[in-house]
N, C-alpha and C positions, 0 to 999 in steps of 0.2 A: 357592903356591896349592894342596897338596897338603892333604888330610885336615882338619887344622881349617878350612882357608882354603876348600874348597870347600863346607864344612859352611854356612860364613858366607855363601858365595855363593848358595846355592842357596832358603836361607834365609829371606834379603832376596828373593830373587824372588819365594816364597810370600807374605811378607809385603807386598809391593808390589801381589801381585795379590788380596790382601784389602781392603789398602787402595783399590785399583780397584772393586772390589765396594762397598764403603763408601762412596765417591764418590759413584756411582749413587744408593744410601739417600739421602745427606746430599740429592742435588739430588732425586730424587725426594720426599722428607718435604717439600721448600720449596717446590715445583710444586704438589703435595698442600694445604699450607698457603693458597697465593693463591687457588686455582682453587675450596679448600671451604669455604664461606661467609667469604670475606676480607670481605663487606660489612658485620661485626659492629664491623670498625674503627672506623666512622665512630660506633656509636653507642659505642664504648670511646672516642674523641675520645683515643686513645694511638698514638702511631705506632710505640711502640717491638715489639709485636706482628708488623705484617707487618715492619719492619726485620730481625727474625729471620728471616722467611724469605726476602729477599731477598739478606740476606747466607749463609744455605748453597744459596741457587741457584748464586750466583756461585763460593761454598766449592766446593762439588759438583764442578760442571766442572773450577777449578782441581787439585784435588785429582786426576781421573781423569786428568787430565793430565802431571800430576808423579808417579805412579804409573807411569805409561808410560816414562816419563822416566829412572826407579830400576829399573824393569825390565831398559828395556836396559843400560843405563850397568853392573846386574849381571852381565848373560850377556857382553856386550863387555869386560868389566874395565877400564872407561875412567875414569881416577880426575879426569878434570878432571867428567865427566859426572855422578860421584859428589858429588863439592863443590858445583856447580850443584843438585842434589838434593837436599843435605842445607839447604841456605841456604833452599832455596823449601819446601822440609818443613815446613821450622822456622817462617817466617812463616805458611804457611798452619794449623800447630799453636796460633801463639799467637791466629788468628780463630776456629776452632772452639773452643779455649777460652774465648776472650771473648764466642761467642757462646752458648756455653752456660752461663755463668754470668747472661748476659743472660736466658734464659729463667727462670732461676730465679729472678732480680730482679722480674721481670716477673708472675711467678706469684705470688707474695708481697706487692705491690704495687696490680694489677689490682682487688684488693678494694676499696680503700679510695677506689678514683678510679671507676669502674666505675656505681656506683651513680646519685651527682648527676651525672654525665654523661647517664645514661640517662632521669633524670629531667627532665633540660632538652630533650634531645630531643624524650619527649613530646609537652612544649607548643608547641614549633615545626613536628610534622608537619603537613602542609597534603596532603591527598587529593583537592586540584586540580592539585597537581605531582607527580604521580606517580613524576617519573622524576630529580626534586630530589633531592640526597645521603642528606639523612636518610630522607625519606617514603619512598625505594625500600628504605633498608635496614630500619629496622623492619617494611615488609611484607616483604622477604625472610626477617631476625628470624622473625616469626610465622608466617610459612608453612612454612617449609622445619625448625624447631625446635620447630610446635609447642604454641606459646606465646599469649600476648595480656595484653601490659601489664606492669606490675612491683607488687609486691606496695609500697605504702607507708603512712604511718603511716594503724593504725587498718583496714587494708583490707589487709593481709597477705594471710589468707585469699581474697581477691577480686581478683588483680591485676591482672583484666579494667577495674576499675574507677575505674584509675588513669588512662584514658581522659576521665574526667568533667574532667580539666586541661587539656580541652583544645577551645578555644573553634570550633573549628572541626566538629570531633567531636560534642560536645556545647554547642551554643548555650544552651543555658537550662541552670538550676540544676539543675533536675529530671529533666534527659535523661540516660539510660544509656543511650548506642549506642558500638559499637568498630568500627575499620576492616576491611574487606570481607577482608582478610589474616587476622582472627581468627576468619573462618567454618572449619567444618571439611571440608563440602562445596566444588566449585568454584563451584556458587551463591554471592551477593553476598546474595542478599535478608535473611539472618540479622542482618545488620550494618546491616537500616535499624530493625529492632522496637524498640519502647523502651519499657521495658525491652527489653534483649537478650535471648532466651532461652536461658540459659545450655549448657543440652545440647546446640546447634547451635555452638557455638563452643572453642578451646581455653582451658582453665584452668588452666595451668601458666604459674608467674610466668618471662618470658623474661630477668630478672634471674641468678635461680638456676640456668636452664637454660644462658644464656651466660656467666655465668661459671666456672659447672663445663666448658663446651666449651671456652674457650679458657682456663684453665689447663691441662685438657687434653693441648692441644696445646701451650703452652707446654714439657709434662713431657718429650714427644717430640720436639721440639726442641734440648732439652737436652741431652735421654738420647742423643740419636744422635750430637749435637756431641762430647760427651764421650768418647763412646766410640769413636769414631772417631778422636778425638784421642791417645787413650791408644795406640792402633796406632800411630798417628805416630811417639809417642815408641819404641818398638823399633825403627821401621823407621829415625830416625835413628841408634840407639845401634847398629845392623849398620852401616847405610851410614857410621859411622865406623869400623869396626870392619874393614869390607873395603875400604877404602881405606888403611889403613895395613898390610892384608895384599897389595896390589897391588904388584909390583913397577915 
């Protein structure tokens, strides 16, 4: 374990303690993920989304753990400790790779599913159940993003107006009112006028606006798995590397 051998040693312990670093990232991104607006799911009707971040929650910890693990197993020269390390690297390598490959299927896909999803929501929000899956997250949608409605055919430009779908919203043909989440003040009263008056409400389509967020996050889920994963693969090609240098 002289000169190259400690070279290897010491090495792996930098690396191990990047990869602890990177741990932290991986679960921190997937805490960050549930915690900032996870209620967009329900109108994405994808579950593959928060499965991402639930699996580098779980990645996260594993990882700062097996890190610790490759730490000492270095400083100790303990080669059973090393092979123990390099087995659970490796499986936790091939889930940050699959989960980041997951992110980028996801991002590439979200389009085309994203949309009728959102538009069937819509028509089934009810603003007497407030606290019902969809009707809380579309007003979380709009409040916290911004937005009000989706832009659809013919009413692009207007996608406040996409509201008119929705028989609870607007009972009669002629009614333009949107839910009390599409005012821009914490006043409600904007969202009984009808017509709405547009300057009291948001007019950005929450179409466009969510799914630029959660690709997004999609990118940074990926990007982190990935690159996190890529240390991995060093930190095994040492941890082999100073197990055949152990005596």
């Amino acid at each position: 374990m002289e000169g190259c051998g400690k070279f290897v040693k010491w090495t792996l312990f930098v690396i191990n303690f990047l990869i602890c670093a990177g741990g932290f990232l991986v679960f921190g991104v997937g805490i960050w993920t549930v915690a900032d607006k996870s209620y967009i799911e329900v109108l994405l009707r994808n579950e593959l989304y928060m499965t991402m971040a639930y699996v580098l929650i779980v990645a996260g910890v594993l990882v700062v753990l097996v890190s610790l693990v490759g730490c000492l197993g270095a400083v100790k020269e303990v080669r059973c400790m090393m092979v123990t390390y390099f087995i659970t690297l490796f499986l936790m390598f091939v889930v940050l790779v699959m989960g980041g490959v997951l992110g980028y299927v996801f991002k590439d896909q979200v389009e085309d599913n994203i949309r009728p999803e959102m538009r069937h929501t819509i028509e089934i929000y009810d603003p007497a159940m407030p606290d019902e899956a969809v009707t809380s997250a579309w007003d979380d949608t709009q409040r916290y993003l911004h937005c009000c409605g989706m832009g659809i055919s013919n009413m692009e430009d207007t996608p406040w107006k996409a509201w008119k779908m929705n028989p609870r919203i607007n009972p009669r043909s002629t009614d333009e009112m949107v839910p009390a989440s599409c005012c821009k003040s914490n006043l409600t009263e904007c969202s009984s006028e009808n017509p709405v008056a547009v300057s009291e409400i948001w007019t950005d389509d929450c179409f466009v606006v969510g799914l630029s967020f959660v690709q997004e996050h999609a990118v940074y889920l990926a990007g982190v798995a990935l690159s996190i994963s890529s240390l991995m693969l060093v930190g095994m090609v040492f941890s082999l590397a100073l197990f055949k240098l152990i005596e």
